[in-house]
Structure formats: structure tokens, C-alpha cells
Phi, psi and omega in degrees: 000298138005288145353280174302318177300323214269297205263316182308310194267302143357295178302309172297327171281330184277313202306301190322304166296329208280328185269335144351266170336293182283338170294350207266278183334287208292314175309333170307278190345313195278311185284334155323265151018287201269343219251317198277350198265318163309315195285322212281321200283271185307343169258246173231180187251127187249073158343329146289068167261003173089211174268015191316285194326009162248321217265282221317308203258012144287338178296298154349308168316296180289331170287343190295304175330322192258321176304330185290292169356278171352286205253036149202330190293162184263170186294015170277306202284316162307312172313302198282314180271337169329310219280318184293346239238308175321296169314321206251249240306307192279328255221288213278309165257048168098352194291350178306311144001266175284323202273069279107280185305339175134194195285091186262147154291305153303354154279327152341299200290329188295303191276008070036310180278356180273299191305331133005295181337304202301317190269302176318328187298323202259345151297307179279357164293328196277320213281336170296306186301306196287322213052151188316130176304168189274129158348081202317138177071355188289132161226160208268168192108316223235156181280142175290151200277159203234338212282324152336294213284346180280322168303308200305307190336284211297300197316319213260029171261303185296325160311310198291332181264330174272338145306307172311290171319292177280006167298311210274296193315240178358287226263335157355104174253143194305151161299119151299133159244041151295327177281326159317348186228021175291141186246161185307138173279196164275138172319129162270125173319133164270129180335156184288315212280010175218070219283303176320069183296107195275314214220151149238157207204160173188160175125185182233132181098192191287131165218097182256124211276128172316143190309154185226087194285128200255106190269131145076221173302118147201189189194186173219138151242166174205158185227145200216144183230178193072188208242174171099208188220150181221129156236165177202142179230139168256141088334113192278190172287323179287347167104007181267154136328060193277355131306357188061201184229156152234138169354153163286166160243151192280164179297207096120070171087011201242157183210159188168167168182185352079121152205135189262175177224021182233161167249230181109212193239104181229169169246171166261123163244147162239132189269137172201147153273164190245050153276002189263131169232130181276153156196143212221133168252156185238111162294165161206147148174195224254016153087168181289150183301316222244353152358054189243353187258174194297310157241099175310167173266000000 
């Protein structure tokens, strides 16, 4: 009886915590992941990832590595990769990090794999004093039996999907739909030395603004709240760029325009996305005395 609690019952609660542990791990990871790809989709892509794209899908590795364990090494040998898995998830690739940073689940799942430690330890203790247990299902006479040890699989596999599964739920971060009710921001005023307001645009998403015509000197500023990226091109009559393009900018409380020394019969188009909202005025008047270039600095 002694027995059965020191290896059976022991062995079995560190497998449970040690597949705990990699089910913990592996749903953050999967909810990192699923979390930056949503944001990537719906906004822009946030290129200031560190070193994740290495430590996530080691992390990953390493929970397969202990979930794999789990559900066939004996407890000695299961003991030795816990104890390693630690070392490497927490120590080396960062979960110390995230348990710092806040309440993350891969560092849970890293120390989970410490805590393992604890009923294996105490499992591969009895098995040394004790000597090895009899082979599950073996009876003498008879071929071993495979269906035990194949239900313990599947049970602790479904366990290992169902921990997992509420990790990525949890570590999730919810779709803001705040930005969907952000209203346009106030209008901007045109510079004094661009006394003349030809045109105004407000609103959210792509837009190419009806022609406008411009004399001598003129420009646009415009200001955008909400999330996501707003670009703006100026349009000749022919659909061209005659200004070249620059890059987007990001949303959110942001301001910028343009100013040309040239007119004509020209548009705007604007890219935005559409949690990004804009307002944007298009000036003429007669420019700074020293105007003479296409965008003065």
C-alpha cells in the first residue's frame, strides 16, 4: 500500500502537474501569437518584438518536450526533464520575465514544471528503495496488454487540450471595439500665411477626395484619433503622385500636413484604417515670403 501512494499516486500527480505546466505554456504562447496577428490584421503589424520570435517558439519546444515525457518516461527519467525544462523555460528563455511583468501564463506553466519536481522526486525515490515496478498489464503466459497504458495517453492528451485551450482563452486580449465609436476629431485650423479654406474631408477608412483646385501656394493639415495607420497622397489630375509619397503614420491623437508652391486641379487620397478617424482641411493663400519650393522645410 505504501508503495502504491510513494510511486503510483506521486508518479502520476507530477505527470499531471508537469502536462499542466506544458499545457499552461503552450496556450500563452498560442495566445502571444494569435493575439499580435489579430492586432497585425486588424491595425498594423508591431514590429518591436524583441527577442520573442525566438524565446515563443522555444518555449513551445520545450513544453512538447515535457508533455511528451509525461505521457511514457518513468518517473526517474521524467524527473531529469522537468528539472531541465525549468532551467531552459524559466531561467534561460525568459519566463522570469513574464512572471515580473505580470500575470502571464507561461511563466506559470515554467514554474509548474519545477513544482512536478516535487511528487516525481518523490516517486523515483520509492522506485530506487523499492525497485521497479511490474510491467503494466504484463501477466505471465500472456502478451502485454497495450490498452491501459494507451487510455492513460489519451486521457492525459485531452487534459493536456483542454488546459491549453483555457490558457489561449485567458491569455487572449480581448478585440477592442472602442475604436468603432471614436467620433472624427476637431478640425484644424489653416496656417495664418494660408488665410484661404478650399476643402474638408472627416470621417474613417480610404478615401480619395473630390478635385479641388489650388492657386500659387497651398497645403492640408489634418488631425486623427483612434487606432490603426492614416497616410495621405497628393493627386495630380492624371491620378499621379506629383510629391512622391511617405510612409503611414500611426492614429490616434496625431497631426501633420503639407505644404506645396505649386497648384492646379488636384486630390487627396487617403488610406486609414477603419478604427483610424481623420479630418483633414485643404488651404490656398499666398505662402511664406520665402516660398519658393515644392515642400519648403
Amino acid at each position: 500500500m505504501a508503495r502504491f501512494w510513494a510511486v503510483t499516486v506521486m508518479s502520476a500527480f507530477g505527470r499531471l502537474v508537469a502536462i499542466a505546466g506544458a499545457a499552461l505554456t503552450t496556450g500563452a504562447v498560442v495566445a502571444h501569437v494569435a493575439g499580435w496577428a489579430i492586432s497585425a490584421i486588424r491595425y498594423a503589424p508591431d514590429w518591436n518584438v524583441g527577442v520573442l520570435p525566438l524565446v515563443l517558439p522555444l518555449q513551445l519546444a520545450v513544453a512538447g518536450w515535457v508533455a511528451w515525457g509525461a505521457l511514457g518516461s518513468d518517473p526517474r527519467r521524467l524527473l531529469r526533464n522537468v528539472l531541465v525544462a525549468f532551467a531552459l523555460a524559466f531561467l534561460l528563455l525568459y519566463g522570469w520575465y513574464f512572471l515580473l511583468s505580470g500575470d502571464d501564463l507561461m511563466s506559470v506553466g515554467n514554474l509548474l514544471y519545477l513544482a512536478a519536481a516535487v511528487p516525481l522526486a518523490i516517486a523515483a525515490i520509492a522506485v530506487s528503495v523499492t525497485g521497479d515496478p511490474p510491467k503494466l498489464g504484463v501477466v505471465r503466459g500472456e502478451a502485454p496488454a497495450r490498452i491501459p497504458r494507451a487510455g492513460a495517453r489519451a486521457l492525459g492528451l485531452v487534459f493536456f487540450a483542454a488546459v491549453a485551450a483555457v490558457a489561449v482563452q485567458a491569455t487572449l486580449p480581448p478585440v477592442s471595439q472602442e475604436a468603432r465609436a471614436v467620433a472624427p476629431p476637431e478640425r484644424p485650423s489653416c496656417p495664418g500665411y494660408l488665410d484661404q479654406e478650399l476643402a474638408t474631408f472627416e470621417g474613417g477608412g480610404d478615401l480619395t477626395t473630390p478635385a479641388f483646385e489650388a492657386t500659387g501656394y497651398w497645403g492640408y493639415e489634418y488631425a486623427s484619433a483612434g487606432y490603426g495607420t492614416i497616410k495621405l497622397t497628393v493627386l495630380n489630375g492624371e491620378g499621379d503622385a506629383p510629391y512622391g509619397t511617405d510612409g503611414p503614420s500611426s492614429a490616434g491623437e496625431s497631426a501633420g500636413g503639407g505644404e506645396y508652391a505649386r497648384g492646379g486641379t488636384l486630390r487627396l487620397r487617403i488610406e486609414a484604417d477603419d478604427d483610424a478617424k481623420y479630418a483633414v482641411v485643404v488651404c490656398d493663400g499666398a505662402g511664406p515670403s520665402n516660398g519658393d519650393s515644392d515642400k519648403p522645410g
